[in-house]
C-alpha atoms as a printed R data frame, in Angstrom:
    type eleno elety resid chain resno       x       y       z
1   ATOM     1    CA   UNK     A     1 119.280 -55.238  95.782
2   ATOM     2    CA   UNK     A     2 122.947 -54.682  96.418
3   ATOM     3    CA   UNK     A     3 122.553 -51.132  95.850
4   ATOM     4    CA   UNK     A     4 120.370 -51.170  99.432
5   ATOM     5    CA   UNK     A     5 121.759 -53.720 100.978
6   ATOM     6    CA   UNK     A     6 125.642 -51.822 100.426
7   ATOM     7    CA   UNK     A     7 123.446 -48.657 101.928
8   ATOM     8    CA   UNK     A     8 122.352 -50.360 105.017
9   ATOM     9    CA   UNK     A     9 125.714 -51.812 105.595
10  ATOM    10    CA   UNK     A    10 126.988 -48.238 105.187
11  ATOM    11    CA   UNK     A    11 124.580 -46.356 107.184
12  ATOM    12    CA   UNK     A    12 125.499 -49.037 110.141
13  ATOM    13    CA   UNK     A    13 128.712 -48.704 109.798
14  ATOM    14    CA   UNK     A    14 129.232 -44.717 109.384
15  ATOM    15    CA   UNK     A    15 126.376 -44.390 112.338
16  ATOM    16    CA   UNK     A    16 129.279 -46.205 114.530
17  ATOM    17    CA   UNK     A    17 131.658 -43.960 113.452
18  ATOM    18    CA   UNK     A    18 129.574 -41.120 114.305
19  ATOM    19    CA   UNK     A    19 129.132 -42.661 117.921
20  ATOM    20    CA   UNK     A    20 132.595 -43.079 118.203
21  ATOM    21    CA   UNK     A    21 132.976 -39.314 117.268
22  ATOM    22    CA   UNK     A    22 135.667 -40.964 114.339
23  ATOM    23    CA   UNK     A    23 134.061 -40.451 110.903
24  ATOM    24    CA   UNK     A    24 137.125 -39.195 109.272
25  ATOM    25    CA   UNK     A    25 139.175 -41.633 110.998
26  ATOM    26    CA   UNK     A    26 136.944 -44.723 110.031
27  ATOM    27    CA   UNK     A    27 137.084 -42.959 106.198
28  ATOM    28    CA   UNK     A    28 141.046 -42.889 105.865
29  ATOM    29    CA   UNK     A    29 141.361 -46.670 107.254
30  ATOM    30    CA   UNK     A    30 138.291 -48.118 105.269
31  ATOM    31    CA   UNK     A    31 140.199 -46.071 101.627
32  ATOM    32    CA   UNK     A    32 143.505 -47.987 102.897
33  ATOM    33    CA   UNK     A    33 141.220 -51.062 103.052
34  ATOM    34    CA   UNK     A    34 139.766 -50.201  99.883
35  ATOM    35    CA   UNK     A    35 143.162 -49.645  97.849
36  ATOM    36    CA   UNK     A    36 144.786 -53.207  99.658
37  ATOM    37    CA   UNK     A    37 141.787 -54.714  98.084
38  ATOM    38    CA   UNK     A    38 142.013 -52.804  94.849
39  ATOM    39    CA   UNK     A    39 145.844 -53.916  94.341
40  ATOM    40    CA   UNK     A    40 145.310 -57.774  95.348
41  ATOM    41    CA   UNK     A    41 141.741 -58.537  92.813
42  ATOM    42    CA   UNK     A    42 142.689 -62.395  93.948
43  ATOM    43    CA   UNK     A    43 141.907 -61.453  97.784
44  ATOM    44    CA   UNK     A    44 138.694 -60.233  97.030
45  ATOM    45    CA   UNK     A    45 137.959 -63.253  95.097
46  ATOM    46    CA   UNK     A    46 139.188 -64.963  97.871
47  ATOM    47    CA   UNK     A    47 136.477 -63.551 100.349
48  ATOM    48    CA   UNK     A    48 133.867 -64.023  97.801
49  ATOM    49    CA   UNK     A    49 134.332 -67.564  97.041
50  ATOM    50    CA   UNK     A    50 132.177 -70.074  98.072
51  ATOM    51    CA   UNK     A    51 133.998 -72.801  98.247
52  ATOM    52    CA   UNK     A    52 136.144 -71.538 100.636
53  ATOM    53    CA   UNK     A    53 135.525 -71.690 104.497
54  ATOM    54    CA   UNK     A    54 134.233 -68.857 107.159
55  ATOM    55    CA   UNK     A    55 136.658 -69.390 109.085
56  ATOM    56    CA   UNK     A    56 139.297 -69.530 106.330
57  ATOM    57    CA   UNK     A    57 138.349 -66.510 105.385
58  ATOM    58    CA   UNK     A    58 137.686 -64.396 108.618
59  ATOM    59    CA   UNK     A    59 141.475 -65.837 109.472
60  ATOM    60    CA   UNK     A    60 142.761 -64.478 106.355
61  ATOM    61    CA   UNK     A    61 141.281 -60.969 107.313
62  ATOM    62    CA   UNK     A    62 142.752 -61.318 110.838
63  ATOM    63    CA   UNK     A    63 146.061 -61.597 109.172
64  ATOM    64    CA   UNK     A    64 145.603 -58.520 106.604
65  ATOM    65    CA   UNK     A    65 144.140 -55.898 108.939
66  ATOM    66    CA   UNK     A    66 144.160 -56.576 112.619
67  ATOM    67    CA   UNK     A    67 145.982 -53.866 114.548
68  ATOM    68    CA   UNK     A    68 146.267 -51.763 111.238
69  ATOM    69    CA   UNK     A    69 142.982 -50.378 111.056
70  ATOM    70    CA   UNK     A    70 139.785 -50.365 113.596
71  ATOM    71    CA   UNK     A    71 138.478 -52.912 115.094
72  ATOM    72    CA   UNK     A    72 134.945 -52.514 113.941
73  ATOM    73    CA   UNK     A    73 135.822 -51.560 110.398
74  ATOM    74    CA   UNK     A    74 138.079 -55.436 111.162
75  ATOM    75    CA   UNK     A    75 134.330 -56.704 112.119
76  ATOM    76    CA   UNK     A    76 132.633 -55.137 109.372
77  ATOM    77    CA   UNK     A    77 134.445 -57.044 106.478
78  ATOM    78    CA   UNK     A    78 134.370 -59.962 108.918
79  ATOM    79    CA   UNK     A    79 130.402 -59.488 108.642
80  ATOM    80    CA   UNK     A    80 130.377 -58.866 105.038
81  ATOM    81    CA   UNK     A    81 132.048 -62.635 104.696
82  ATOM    82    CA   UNK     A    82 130.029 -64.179 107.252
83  ATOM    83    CA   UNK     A    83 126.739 -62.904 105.367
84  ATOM    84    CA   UNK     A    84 127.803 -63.999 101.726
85  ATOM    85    CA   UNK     A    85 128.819 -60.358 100.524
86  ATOM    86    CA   UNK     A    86 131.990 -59.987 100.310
87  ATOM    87    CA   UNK     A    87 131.769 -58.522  97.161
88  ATOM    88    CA   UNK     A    88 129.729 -55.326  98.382
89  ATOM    89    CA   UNK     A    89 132.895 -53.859 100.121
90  ATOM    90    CA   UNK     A    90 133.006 -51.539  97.022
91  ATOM    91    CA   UNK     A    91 129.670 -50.298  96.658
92  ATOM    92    CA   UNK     A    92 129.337 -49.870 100.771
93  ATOM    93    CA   UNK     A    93 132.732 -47.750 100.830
94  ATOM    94    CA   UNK     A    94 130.654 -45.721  98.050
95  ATOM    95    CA   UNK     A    95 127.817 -45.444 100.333
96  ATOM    96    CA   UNK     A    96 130.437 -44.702 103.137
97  ATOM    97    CA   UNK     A    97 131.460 -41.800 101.145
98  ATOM    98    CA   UNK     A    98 128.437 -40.222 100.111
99  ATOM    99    CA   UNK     A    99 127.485 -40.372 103.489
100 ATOM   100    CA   UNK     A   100 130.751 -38.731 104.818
101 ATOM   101    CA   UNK     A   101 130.606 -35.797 102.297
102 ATOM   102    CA   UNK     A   102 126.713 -35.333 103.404
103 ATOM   103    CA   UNK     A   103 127.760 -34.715 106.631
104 ATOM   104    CA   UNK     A   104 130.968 -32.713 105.698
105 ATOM   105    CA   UNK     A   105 129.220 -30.704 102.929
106 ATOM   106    CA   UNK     A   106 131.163 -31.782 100.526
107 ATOM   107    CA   UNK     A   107 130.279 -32.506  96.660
108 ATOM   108    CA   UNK     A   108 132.551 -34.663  95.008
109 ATOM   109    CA   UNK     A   109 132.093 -33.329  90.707
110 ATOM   110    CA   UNK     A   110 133.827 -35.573  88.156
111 ATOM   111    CA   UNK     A   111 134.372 -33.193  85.651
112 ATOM   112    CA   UNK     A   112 135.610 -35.270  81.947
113 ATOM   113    CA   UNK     A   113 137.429 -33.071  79.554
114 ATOM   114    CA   UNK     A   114 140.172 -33.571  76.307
115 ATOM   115    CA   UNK     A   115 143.005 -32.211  78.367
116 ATOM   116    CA   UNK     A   116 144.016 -31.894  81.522
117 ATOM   117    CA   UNK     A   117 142.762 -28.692  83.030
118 ATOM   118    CA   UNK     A   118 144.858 -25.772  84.506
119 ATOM   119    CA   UNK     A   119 145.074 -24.958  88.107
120 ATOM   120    CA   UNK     A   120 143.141 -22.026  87.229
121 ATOM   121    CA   UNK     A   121 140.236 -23.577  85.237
122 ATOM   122    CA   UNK     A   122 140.156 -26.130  88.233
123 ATOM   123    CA   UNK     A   123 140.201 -23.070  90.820
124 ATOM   124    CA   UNK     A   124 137.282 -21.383  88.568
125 ATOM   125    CA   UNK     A   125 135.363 -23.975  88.311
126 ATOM   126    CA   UNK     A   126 135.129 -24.709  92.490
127 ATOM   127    CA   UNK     A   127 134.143 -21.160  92.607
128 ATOM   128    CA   UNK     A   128 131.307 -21.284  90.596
129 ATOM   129    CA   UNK     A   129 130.337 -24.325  91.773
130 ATOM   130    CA   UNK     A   130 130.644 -23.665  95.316
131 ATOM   131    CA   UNK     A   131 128.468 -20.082  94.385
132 ATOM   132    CA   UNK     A   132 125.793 -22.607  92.585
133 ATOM   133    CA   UNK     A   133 125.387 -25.456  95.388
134 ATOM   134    CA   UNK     A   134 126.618 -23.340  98.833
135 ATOM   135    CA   UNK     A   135 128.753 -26.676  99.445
136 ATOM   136    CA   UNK     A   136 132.685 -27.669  99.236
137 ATOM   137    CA   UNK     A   137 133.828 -28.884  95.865
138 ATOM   138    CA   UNK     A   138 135.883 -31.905  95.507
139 ATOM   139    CA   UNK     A   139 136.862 -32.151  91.792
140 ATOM   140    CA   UNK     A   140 137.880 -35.692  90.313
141 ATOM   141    CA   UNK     A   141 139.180 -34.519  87.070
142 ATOM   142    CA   UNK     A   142 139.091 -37.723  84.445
143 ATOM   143    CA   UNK     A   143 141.244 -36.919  80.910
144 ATOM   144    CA   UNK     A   144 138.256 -38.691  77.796
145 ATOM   145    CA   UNK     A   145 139.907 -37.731  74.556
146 ATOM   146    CA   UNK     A   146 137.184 -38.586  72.812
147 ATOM   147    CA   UNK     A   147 135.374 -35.946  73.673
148 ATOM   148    CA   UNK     A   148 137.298 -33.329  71.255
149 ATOM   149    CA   UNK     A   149 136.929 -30.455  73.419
150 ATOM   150    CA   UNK     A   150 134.859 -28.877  76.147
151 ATOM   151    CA   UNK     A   151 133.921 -30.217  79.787
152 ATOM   152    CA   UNK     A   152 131.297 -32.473  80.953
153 ATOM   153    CA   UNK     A   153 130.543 -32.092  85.244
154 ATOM   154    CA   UNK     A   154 128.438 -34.686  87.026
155 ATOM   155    CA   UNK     A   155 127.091 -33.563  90.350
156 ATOM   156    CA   UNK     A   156 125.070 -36.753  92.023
157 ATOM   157    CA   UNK     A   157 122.228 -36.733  89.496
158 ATOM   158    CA   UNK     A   158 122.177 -34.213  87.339
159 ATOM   159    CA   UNK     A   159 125.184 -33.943  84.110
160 ATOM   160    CA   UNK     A   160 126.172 -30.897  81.798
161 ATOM   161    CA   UNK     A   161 127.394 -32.178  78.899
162 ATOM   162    CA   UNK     A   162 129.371 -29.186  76.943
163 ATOM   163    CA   UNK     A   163 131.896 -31.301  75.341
164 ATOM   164    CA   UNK     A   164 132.420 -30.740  71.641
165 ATOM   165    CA   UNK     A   165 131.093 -34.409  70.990
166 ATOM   166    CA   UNK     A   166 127.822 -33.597  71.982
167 ATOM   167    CA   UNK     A   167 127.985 -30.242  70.042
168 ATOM   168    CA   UNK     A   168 128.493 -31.770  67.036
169 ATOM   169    CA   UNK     A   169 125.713 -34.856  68.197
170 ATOM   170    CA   UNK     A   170 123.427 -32.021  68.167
171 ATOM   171    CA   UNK     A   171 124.300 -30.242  65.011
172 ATOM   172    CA   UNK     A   172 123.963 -33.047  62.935
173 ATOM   173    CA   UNK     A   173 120.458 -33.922  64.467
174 ATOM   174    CA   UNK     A   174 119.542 -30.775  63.314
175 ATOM   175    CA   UNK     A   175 120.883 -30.711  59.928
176 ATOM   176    CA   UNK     A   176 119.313 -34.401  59.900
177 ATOM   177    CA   UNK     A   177 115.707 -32.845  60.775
178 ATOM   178    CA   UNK     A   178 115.747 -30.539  58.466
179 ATOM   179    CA   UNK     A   179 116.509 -32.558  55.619
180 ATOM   180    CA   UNK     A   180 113.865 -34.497  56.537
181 ATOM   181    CA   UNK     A   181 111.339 -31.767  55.474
């Protein structure tokens, strides 16, 4: 359920910023929304709670962001309070954004590996991505020592695991098979 409601929210709100001809100007402010909320966890509780009243709250968001960022993006977390969701800010920015790079061409690849990666494995990698999917690459590079060695890139859906964990995963469900017959 929250996965389409934070869609519809999204598509509503990115369709005004569309009309407005400001889609990346709606996407900075709603990020600096998005890290205020990230470094005060009690303020989001705050907007969430239901003990606490509308007008309490749509006050409160008055105070934090009116005349900083857009007015409508000011309205939109007033709306998410007024409705009871609050706490789909998150999951609507990350429709927001998957809507943004859609129209942008953009394809945001979390690549996981044991070490950080050089420029030049970074550089490499956008190329041959950018070859495979015709689209621009946005890497979000994410350091998992657990994985021993190797990379593992998600793009949307679809995940190529080479890390050395899942090597080794493999290996051993072979030599498990076979000593099975």
């Amino acid at each position: 359920m929250k996965n389409k409601l934070s869609n519809e929210y999204a598509e509503a709100l990115f369709e005004l910023a569309l009309e407005e001809n400001s889609r990346d100007a709606y996407f900075e402010e709603l990020k600096v929304v998005e890290r205020l909320l990230k470094d005060t966890p009690d303020y989001v509780e705050f907007l969430s709670s239901p003990s606490i009243k509308a007008d309490e709250k749509l006050g409160a968001i008055d105070v934090a962001f009116e005349g900083k960022v857009n007015d409508n993006i000011v309205s939109f977390l007033k709306l998410l309070c007024e409705r009871g969701r609050a706490e789909l800010f998150f999951a609507c920015l990350e429709d927001f954004e998957r809507l943004y790079n859609e129209s942008k061409k953009i394809m945001l690849v979390k690549v996981t590996s044991a070490t950080e990666l050089t420029e030049d494995e970074k550089l490499r990698l956008c190329v041959a991505l950018k070859k495979k999917y015709a689209l621009e690459i946005e890497l979000q590079c994410v350091i998992d020592k657990s994985i021993l060695g190797g990379i593992i890139v998600e793009t949307g859906d679809s995940v190529l695991d080479g890390s050395l964990t899942r090597k080794l995963r493999d290996v051993k469900e072979v030599i498990s098979d076979e000593s099975k017959t």
